[in-house]
C-alpha positions in Angstrom: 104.1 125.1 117.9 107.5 124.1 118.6 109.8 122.1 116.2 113.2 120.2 115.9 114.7 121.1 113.0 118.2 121.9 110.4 118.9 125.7 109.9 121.2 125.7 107.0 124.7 127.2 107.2 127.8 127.3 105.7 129.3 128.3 101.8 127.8 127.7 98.9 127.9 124.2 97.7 129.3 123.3 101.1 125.9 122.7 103.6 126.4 122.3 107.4 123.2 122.4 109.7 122.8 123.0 113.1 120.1 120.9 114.4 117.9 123.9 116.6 114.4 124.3 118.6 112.2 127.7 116.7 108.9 128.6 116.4 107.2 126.5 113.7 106.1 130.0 111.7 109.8 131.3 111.8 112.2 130.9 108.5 114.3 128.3 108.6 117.6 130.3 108.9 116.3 132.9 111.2 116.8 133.4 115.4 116.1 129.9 117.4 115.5 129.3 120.5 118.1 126.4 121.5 120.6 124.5 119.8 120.8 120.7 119.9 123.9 119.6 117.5 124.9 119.7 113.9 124.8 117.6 111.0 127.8 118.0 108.3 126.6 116.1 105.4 129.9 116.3 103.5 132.1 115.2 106.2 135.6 113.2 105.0 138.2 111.7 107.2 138.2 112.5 110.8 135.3 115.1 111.0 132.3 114.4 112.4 129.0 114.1 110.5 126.6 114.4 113.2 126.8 115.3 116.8 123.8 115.6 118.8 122.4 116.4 122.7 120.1 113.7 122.8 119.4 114.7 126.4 118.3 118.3 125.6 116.3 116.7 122.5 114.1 114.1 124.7 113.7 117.2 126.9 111.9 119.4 124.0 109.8 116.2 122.4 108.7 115.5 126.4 107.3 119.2 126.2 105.5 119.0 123.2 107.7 119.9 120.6 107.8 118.0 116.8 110.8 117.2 114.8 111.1 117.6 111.0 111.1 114.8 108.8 114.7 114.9 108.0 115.5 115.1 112.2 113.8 112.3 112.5 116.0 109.9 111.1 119.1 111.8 111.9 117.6 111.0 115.3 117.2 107.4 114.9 120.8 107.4 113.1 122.5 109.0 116.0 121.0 106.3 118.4 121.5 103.5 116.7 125.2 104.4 115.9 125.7 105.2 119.7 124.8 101.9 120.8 127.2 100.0 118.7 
């Protein structure tokens, strides 16, 4: 199966995710087979916390593929703080 999710990146104590499409059964920091965004969860000042190709990710979900937990609400996040 297909799922959305965050492969981890970044120093220690300093997290950045890139949001990415993998094989369900693959580790979590391992090869992918698309990339959708990024999530920066200690962003300050003028960085961006969360970017995302919502396109690309209605694409994957329309072909069958699941998001994690966590993507999830990013997801929802990202849409409601684009239509404001």
């Amino acid at each position: 199966m297909v799922t959305i999710r965050l492969a981890r990146g970044g120093a220690k104590k300093a997290p950045f995710y890139h949001i990415v499409v993998t094989d369900s059964r693959s580790p979590r920091d391992s090869g992918y087979i698309e990339q959708l965004g990024y999530f920066n969860p200690v962003a300050r000042g003028q960085e961006v916390r969360l970017h995302m190709n919502q396109e690309r990710i209605e694409h994957w979900v329309s072909k069958g593929a699941q998001t994690s937990e966590r993507v999830g609400k990013l997801l929802a996040e990202f849409r409601k703080q684009n239509q404001a």
